[in-house]
C-alpha positions as CSV (number, residue, x, y, z in Angstrom):
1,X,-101.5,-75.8,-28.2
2,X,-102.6,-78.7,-30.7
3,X,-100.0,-81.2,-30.9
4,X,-98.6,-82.3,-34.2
5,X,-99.7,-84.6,-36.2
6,X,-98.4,-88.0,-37.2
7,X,-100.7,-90.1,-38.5
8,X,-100.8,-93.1,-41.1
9,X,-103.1,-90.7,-43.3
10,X,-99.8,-88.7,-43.6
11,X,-97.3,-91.4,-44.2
12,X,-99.9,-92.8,-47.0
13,X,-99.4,-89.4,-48.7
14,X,-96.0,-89.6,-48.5
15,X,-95.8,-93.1,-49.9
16,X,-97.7,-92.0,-52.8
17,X,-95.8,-89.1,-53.8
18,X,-92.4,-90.9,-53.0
19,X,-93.1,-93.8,-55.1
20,X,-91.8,-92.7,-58.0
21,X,-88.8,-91.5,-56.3
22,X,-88.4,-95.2,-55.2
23,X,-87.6,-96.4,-58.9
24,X,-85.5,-93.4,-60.0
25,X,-83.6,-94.2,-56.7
26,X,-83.6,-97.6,-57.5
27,X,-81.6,-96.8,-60.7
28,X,-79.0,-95.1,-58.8
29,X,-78.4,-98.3,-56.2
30,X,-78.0,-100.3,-59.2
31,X,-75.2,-98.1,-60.4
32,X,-74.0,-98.4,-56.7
33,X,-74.2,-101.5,-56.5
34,X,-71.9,-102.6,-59.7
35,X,-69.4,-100.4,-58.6
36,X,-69.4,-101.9,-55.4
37,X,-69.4,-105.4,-56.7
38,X,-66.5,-104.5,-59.4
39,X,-64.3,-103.2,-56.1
40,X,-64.6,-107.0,-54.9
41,X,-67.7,-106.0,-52.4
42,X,-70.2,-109.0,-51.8
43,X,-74.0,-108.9,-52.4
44,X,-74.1,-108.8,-48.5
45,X,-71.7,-106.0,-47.6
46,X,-72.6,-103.8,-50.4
47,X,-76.2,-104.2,-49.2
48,X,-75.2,-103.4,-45.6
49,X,-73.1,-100.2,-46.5
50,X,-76.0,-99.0,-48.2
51,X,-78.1,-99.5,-45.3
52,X,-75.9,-98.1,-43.1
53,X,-74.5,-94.9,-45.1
54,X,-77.3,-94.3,-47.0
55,X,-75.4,-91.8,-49.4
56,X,-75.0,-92.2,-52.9
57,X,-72.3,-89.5,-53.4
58,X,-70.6,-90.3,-49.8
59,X,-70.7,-94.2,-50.7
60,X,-69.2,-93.9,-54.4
61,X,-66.7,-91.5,-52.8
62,X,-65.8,-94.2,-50.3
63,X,-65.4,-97.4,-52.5
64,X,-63.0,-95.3,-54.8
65,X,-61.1,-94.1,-51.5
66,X,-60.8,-98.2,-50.6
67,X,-59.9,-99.0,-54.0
68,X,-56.2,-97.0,-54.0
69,X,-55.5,-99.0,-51.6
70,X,-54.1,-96.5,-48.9
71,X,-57.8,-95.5,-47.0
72,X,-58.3,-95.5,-43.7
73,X,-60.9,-95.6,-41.4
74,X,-60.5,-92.1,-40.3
75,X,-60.0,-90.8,-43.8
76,X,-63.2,-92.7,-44.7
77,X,-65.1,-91.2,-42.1
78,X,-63.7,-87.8,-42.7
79,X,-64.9,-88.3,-46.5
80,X,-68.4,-89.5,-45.8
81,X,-69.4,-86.7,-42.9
82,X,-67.5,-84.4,-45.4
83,X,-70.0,-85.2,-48.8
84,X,-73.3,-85.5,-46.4
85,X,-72.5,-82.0,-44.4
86,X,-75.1,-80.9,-46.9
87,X,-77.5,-82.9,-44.3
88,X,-76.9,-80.6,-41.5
89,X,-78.9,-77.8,-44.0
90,X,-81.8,-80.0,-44.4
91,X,-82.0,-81.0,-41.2
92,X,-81.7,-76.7,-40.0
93,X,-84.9,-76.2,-42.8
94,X,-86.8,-79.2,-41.1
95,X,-86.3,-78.5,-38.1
96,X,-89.2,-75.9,-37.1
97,X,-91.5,-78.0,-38.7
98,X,-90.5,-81.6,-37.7
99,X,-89.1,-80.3,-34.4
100,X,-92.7,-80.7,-33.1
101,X,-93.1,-84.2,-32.7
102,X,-91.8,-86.3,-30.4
103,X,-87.9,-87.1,-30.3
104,X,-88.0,-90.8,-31.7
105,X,-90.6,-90.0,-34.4
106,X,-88.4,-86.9,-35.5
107,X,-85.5,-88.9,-35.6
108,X,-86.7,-91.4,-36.8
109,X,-87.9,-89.8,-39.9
110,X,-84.5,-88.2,-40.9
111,X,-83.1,-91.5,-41.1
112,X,-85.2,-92.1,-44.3
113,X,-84.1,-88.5,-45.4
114,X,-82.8,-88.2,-48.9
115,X,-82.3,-85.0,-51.4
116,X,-85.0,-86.3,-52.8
117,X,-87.8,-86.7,-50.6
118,X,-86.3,-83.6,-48.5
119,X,-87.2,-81.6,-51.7
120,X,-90.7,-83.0,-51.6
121,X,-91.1,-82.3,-47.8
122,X,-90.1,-78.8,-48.5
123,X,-92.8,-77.7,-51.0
124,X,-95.0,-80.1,-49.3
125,X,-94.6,-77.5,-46.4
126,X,-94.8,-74.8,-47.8
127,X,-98.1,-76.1,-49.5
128,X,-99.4,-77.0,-46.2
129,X,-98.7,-79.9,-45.4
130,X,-99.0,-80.8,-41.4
131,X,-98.8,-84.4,-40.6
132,X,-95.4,-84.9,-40.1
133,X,-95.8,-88.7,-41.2
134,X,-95.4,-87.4,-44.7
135,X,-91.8,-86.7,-44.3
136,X,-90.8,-90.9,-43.7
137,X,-93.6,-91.6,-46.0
138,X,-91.4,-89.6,-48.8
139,X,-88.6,-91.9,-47.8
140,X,-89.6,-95.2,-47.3
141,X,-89.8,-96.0,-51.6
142,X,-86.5,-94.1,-51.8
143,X,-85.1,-96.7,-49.0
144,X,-86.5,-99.7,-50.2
145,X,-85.0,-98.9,-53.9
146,X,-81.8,-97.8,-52.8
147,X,-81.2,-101.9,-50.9
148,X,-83.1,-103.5,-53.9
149,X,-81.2,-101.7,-56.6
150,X,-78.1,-102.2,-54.7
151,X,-78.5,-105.8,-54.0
152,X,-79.9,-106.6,-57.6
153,X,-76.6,-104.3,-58.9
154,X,-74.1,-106.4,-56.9
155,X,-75.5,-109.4,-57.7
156,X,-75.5,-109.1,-61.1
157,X,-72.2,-107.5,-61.7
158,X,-71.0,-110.3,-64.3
159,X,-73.6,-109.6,-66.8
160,X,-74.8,-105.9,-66.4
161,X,-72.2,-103.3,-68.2
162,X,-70.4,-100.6,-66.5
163,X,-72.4,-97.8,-64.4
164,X,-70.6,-95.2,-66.7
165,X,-72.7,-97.6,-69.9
166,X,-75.5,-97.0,-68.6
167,X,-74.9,-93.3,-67.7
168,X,-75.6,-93.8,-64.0
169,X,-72.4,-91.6,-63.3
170,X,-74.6,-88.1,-64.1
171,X,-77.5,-89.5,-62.2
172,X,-76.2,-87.1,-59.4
173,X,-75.7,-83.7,-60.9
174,X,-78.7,-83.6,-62.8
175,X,-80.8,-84.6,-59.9
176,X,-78.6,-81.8,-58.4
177,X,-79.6,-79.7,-61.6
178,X,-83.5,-80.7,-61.4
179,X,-83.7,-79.5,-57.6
180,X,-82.7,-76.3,-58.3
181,X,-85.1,-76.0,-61.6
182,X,-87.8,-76.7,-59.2
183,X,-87.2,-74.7,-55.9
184,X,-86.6,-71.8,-58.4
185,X,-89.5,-69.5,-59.0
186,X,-87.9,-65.8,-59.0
187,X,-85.1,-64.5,-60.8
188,X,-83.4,-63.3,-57.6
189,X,-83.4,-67.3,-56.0
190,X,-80.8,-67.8,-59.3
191,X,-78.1,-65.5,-56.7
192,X,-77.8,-68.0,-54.3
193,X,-77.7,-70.6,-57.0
194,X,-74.9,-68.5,-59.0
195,X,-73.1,-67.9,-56.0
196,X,-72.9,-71.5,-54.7
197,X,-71.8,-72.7,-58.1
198,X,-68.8,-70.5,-58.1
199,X,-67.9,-71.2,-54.9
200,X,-67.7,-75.1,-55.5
201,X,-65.8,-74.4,-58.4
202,X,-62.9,-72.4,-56.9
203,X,-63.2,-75.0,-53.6
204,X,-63.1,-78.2,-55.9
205,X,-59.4,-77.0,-57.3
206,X,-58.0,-75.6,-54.1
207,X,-59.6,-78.4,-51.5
208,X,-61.3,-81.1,-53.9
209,X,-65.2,-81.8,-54.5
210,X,-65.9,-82.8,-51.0
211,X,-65.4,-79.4,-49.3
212,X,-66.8,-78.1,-52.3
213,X,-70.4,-79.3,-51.3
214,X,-69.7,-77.3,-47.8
215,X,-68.7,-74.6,-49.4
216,X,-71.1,-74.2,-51.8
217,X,-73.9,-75.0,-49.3
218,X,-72.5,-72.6,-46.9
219,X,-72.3,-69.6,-49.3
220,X,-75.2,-70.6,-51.0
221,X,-77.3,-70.5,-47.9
222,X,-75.8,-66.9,-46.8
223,X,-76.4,-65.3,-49.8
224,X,-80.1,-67.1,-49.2
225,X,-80.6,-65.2,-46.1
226,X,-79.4,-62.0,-46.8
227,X,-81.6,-62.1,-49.7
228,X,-84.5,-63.4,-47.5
229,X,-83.7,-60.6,-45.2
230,X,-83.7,-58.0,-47.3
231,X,-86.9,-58.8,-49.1
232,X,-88.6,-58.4,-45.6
């Protein structure tokens, strides 16, 4: 059995294809990182939360849970695992393809994993794509924005305008929105889509937005595979 490749050739690929997610992303960690800076965050710990979390949604989430006033650690954890459950999916997809390569360079990779670049991966795939390099390659731009925008967006809180000016605030659901435009090619992959909508909706008013991404994913994804199944 040929081992998997990993190569630079691959992560070059990657690069190149992810660079333009790098400035859109790089948009996004500006918006991040005024919000962060406006909840009394310095350049330095909104930097280093961005490192660390690596979640728009999860992180935007957080700083509004800090800013009532009542958050605690557990209820910030239980918000940010919450909001990037949605992770556990991507992972699942990647899996029989990354799963390949060794342990460190797997793992390794999926920490530069983003909606984004996991999109990319996906049809990259399922054009052909072999060398797992490409995966990291995706996210390495998407990385390096997301710490420049949010250092630059922290930094410069006192004479930017507000992320909601600048319309960073729907930066999120119509990335959501453009996903789903792409991976969509038959009517029928519009039932999973339909399904996973409504289910967020009646989640987000019983058990707010957070278990509404679960949700949705979950019943989503089932409808998915009985879809799949059925085809076959």
């Amino acid at each position: 059995m040929t081992a998997a490749r990993f190569t630079f050739d691959g992560f070059r690929r990657g690069l190149r294809d992810g660079a333009p997610l790098g400035l859109s992303i790089f948009a996004y960690g500006l918006g991040f990182g005024l919000v962060a800076a406006q909840a009394g965050f310095g350049v330095a710990k909104a930097v280093a939360t961005s490192a660390a979390i690596y979640s728009g949604s999860a992180q935007l989430a957080a700083v509004s849970l800090l800013q009532t006033g009542g958050a605690t650690l557990t209820a910030l954890f239980a918000t940010i695992l919450v909001i990037n459950a949605r992770y556990f999916l991507f992972g699942a997809a990647l899996q029989p393809w990354l799963g390949q390569v060794s342990a460190p360079k797997a793992y390794g990779s999926l920490l530069l994993l983003g909606d984004a670049n996991w999109m990319f991966t996906m049809r990259a795939i399922a054009a052909g794509e072999e060398d797992r390099a490409y995966l990291p390659g995706t996210g390495a731009p998407m990385f390096a924005g997301w710490l420049l925008g949010t250092a630059i967006g922290a930094g410069a809180v006192s004479i930017l305008p507000s992320p909601e000016a600048l319309g960073f605030d729907l930066m999120l659901p119509a990335f959501a929105a453009a996903m789903t435009a792409a991976m969509t090619r038959v009517r029928a992959d519009l039932v999973p889509v339909a399904v996973g909508a409504g289910a967020a909706l009646i989640i987000a008013r019983i058990a707010g937005p957070g278990w509404a991404v679960i949700g949705a994913g979950l019943a989503g994804g089932a409808v998915a595979a009985l879809t799949y199944r059925g085809r076959g």
